[in-house]
N, C-alpha and C positions, 0 to 999 in steps of 0.2 A: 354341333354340341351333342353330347352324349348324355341319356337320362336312365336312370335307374329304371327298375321294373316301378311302375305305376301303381302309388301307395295305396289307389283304391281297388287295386288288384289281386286277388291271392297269391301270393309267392311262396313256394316252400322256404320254411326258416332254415334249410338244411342245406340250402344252394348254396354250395363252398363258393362260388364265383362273384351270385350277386351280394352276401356276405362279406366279400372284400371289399365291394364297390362300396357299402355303407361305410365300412369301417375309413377307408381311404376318402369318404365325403366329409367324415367327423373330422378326419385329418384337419383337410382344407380348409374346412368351415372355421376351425377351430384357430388353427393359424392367423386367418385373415382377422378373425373377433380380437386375438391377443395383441394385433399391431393397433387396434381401432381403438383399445383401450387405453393401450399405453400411451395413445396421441392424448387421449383426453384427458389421463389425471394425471399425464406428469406435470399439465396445470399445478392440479393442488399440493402436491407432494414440491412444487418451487417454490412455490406464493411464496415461504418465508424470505427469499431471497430477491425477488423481483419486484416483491408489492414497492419499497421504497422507490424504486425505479417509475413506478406508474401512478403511486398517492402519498404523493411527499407527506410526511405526516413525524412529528416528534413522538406518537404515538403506537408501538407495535400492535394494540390490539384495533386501533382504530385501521391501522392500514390494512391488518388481517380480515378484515371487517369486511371493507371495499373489495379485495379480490375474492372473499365467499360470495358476497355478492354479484357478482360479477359470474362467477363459478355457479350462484343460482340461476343468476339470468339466463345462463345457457342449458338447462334445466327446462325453463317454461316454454323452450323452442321442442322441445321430446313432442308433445303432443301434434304440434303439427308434422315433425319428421316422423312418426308413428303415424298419421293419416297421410302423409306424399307416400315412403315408401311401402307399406302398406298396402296401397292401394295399387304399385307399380307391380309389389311381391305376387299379389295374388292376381293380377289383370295379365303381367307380361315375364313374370317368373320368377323365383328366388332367384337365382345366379346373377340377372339383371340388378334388381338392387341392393344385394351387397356390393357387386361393384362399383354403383356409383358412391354406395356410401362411402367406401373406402378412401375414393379418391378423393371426398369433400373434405373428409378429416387429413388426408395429406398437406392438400392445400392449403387448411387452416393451421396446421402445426409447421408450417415454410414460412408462412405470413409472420406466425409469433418470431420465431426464431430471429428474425430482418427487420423487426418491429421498435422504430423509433421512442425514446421513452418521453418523460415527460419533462426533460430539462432540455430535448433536441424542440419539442414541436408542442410544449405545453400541453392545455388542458385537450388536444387533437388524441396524445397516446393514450388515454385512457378510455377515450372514447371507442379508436383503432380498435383495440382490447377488446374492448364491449360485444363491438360486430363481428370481430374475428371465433369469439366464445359462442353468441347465436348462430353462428353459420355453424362449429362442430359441433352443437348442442341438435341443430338438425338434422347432422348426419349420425349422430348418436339413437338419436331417438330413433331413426329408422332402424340401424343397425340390429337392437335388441332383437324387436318382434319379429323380424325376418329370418337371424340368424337361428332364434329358437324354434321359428316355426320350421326350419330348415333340418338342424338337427334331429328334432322330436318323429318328423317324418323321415328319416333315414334312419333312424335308430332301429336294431335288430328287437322282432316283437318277443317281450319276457326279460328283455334284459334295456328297456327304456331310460328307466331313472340312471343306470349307468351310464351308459352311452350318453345322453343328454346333459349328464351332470359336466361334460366337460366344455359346456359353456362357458360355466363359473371357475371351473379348471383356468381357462384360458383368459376370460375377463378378471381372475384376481393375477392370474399369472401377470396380464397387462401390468395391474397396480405393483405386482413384487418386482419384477424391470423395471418401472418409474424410482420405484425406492431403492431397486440395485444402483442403479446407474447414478444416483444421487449420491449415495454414497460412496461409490468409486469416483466420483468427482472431488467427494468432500476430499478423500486421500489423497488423490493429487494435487489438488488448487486450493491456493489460501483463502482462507473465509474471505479476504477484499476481494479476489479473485472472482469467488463465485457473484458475491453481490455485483458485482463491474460486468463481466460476461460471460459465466460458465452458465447462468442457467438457462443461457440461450443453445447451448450443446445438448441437451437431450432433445430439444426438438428438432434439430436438424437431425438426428439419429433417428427420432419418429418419423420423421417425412422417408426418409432412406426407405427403412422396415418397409413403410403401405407400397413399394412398388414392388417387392415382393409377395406383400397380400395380395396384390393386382394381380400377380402370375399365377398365383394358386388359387385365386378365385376365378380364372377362366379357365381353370381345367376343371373347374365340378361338375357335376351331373345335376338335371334339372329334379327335381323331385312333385313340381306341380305337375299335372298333364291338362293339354290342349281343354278336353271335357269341363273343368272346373275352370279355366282362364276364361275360357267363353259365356260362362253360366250368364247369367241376368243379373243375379246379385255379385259376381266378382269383387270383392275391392271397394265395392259400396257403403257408405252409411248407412241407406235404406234397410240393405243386407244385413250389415250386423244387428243394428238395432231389431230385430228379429229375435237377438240373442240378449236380450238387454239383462235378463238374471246372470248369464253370464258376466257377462260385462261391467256390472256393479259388483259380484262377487270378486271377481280379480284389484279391482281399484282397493276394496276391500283388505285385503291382505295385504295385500302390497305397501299398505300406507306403514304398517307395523313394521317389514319384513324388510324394506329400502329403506327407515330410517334408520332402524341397527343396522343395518348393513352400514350404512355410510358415519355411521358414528363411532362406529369401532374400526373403518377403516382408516376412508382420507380423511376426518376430521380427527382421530385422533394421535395421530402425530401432533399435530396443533394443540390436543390439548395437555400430554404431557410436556411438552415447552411451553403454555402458556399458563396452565395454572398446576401441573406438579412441580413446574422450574426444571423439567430433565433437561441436560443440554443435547442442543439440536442431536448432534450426531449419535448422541447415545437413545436417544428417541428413534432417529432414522435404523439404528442397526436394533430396536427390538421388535421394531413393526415390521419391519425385512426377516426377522427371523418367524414373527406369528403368523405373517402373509405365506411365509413360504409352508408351515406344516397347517395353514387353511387351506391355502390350494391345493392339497394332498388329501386332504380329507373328505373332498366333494365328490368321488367316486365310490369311497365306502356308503356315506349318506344316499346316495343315488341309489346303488344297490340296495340297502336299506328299504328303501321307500317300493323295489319292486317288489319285497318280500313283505310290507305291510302297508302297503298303498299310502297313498299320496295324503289323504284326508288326515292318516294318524301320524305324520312325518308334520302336519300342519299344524295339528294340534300338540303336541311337543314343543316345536317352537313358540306357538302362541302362550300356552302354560308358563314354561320354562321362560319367555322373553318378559313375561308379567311380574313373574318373583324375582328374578336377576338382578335384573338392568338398575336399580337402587342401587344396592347394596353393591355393584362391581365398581361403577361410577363413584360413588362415595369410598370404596378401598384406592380407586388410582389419582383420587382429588391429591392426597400429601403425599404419595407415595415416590420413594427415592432409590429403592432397590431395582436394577434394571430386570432383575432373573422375577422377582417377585410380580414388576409387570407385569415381563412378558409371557408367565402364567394366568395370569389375570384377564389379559386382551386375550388371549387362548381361549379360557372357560367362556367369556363371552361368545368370540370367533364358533365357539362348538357347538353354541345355541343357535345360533340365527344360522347354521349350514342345513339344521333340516329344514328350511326356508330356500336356501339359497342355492342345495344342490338340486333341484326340482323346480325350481322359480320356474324356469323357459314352458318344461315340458307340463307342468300342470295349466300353465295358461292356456297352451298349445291343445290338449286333451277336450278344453268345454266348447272349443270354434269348429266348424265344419271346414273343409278347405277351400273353400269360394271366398271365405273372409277371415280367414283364419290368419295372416301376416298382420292384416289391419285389426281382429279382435287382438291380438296378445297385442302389438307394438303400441294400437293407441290407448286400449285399459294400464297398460304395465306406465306407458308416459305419464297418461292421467296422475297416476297416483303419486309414481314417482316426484314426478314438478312439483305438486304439492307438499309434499313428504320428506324426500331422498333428498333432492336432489336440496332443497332448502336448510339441511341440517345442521352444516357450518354455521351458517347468517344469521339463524337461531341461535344456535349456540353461543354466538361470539356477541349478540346482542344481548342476548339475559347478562353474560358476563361482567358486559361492560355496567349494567344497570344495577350490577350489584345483587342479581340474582340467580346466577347459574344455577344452583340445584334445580330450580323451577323447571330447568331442563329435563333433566333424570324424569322427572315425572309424565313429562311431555312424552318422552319415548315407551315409558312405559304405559299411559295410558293407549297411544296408538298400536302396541302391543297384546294390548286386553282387545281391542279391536280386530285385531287378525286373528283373535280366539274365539271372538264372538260369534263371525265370520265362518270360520271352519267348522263350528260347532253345526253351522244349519248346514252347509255343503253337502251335497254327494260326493262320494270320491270318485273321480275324472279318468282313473287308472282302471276301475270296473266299470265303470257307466258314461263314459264320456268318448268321444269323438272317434277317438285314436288305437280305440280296445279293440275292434277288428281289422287293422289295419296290419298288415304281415308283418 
């Protein structure tokens, strides 16, 4: 196995050689994160087509209901796959657990794909369901904090936020391939089609992708060194909690900064077919069109954030996510124009990227690297399970009770949270962990 120069090491930032080895570890890293995503939300980007298959129901928003939830349950598994791998990242090395993460989430997106429903084996398929979602909701959850703390230490020093931003580069990239390939089914196969068995074809296309993530995640360089796998505090509890301001400030933002993310993502497709009335495919091609010029714009953001640090890129989003989030929610309740949308999910999309093209590498900046996979992966879980990852089940519950807006409010108050948050922080980009690190 081949490792980089040793990030607690001085390296000249000038070395054209070990300069490629970073840029060609973003590569990798980046790669393997884009197949691990795709496994997971092309979940949510099917549900409309599968849920009837798993919760018979005369009811669409009831049945939407059950696969978010479902889609949360796999969510509350993050924390413990943020403390397994975690604790694997920093004991036995990054390389080591992204690849097993890769292969967990293989395996659970093979399983869906061949997954009996619930007119073959009754109330068994939705159960099936259940345990198939916590098993990649654990390989998920490692995934995060390992691959960021991976990146964030391979990234070229002075140009981090860039470099790192291509996390979310590659993790929305994931969600624009779930919503590509969805739509390139809708065009060839009849809507009966798709509900009978096309939305069992992206996952078998998912499981394909991870054994190429497999191959380009054993060609990385290791970025831990022996010194810090060894430490006493490795990978430990003991250890982080050492760091516990850290550690409550990331839960902290994260609660604001993962629920707009996820509600201008994968729940909103859902909700311009469920409460603007767009039809599906005209929903699926404007969120494929926002997805795609958001993942484009996590590099400017990144850069951005190296030219005015991390704390003022936080506090933008937390401002800006406090005054929005009403009033964008409230323009796309009745709205029927698809261009009009997909401006709309845009403006949103362009607030919550100074959150999201920096999410990895500001976690990554407040941990030392003896517990550094385990502070970002289990603080960013924490929050997320509670927050992110519960945003659909929320949302599809107020709905039904006849109170949606009560939503809007909910995201925005957790928004006022990540401002509050930022407000007392140090910024991580001057004072934090990773500021002398080459």
């Amino acid at each position: 196995m081949t490792q980089l120069a040793p990030v607690v090491e001085s390296v000249p930032a000038s070395n054209s050689a070990d300069s490629r080895k970073r840029i060609f570890a973003i590569v990798g890293a980046s790669s393997g994160n884009l197949v691990e995503w795709f496994d997971f939300y092309i979940y949510s980007f099917c549900a409309i087509y599968f849920a009837p298959a798993f919760f018979p129901s005369g009811n669409a928003t009831t049945q939407l209901l059950y696969t978010a939830g479902v889609f949360a349950a796999g969510f509350l598994m993050r924390p413990i796959g943020g403390w397994m791998f975690g604790w694997i990242a920093d004991k036995h090395g990054r390389r080591t657990s992204m690849m097993i993460s890769v292969l967990m989430m293989c395996g659970g997106s093979l399983m869906i794909a061949f997954m009996p429903t619930y007119a073959t084996v009754g109330t068994l398929a939705p159960l099936l369901l259940l345990i198939v979602r916590l098993f990649q909701g654990l390989s998920v959850g490692g995934e995060y904090g390992t691959s960021a703390t991976y990146m964030s230490e391979v990234a070229l020093q002075g140009r981090r936020g860039f470099f790192a931003s291509f996390q979310y580069v590659t993790l929305i990239g994931g969600q624009l391939l779930a919503v590509l390939v969805l739509v390139i089914l809708q065009q060839l196969l009849s809507s009966e089609q798709m509900y009978a068995w096309g939305w069992r074809v992206p996952f078998v296309v998912g499981a394909a992708a991870a054994v190429v993530a497999l191959y380009l995640r054993r060609s990385l360089s290791e970025t831990s060194t022996a010194e810090t796998r060894q430490h006493k505090d490795a990978g430990t509890l003991a250890g982080l909690m050492k760091h516990k301001g850290a550690f409550m400030t990331v839960i902290g933002f994260t609660a604001g900064g993962s629920l707009m993310f996820y509600t201008f993502s994968t729940y909103m497709q859902k909700y311009l077919v469920n409460t603007a009335h767009m039809p599906v495919k005209t929903a699926s091609a404007v969120m494929t069109a926002a997805l795609c010029v958001y993942m484009l714009m996590q590099p400017l953001f990144g850069a951005l954030s190296d030219r005015i640090g991390r704390r003022t890129s936080m506090l933008w989003f937390g401002t800006l996510g406090t005054l929005a989030t009403v009033p964008i929610l409230y323009a796309l309740k009745d709205i029927s124009n698809p261009y009009a949308a997909f401006g709309i999910v845009l403006l949103a999309m362009t607030i919550v990227s100074f959150y999201t093209s920096i999410s990895g590498l500001i976690k990554s900046e407040m941990f030392p690297p003896e517990v550094r996979a385990l502070g970002v992966g289990l603080s960013y879980a924490v929050g997320n399970a509670l927050f992110g990852g519960s945003a659909e089940a929320v949302a599809l519950k107020l709905k039904e009770m006849g109170m949606e807006t009560n939503f809007y409010w909910y995201v925005t108050a957790m928004c006022a949270i990540s401002l509050i948050v930022s407000l007392r922080m140090r910024d991580p980009s001057k004072e934090g962990y990773l500021r002398d690190v080459p």
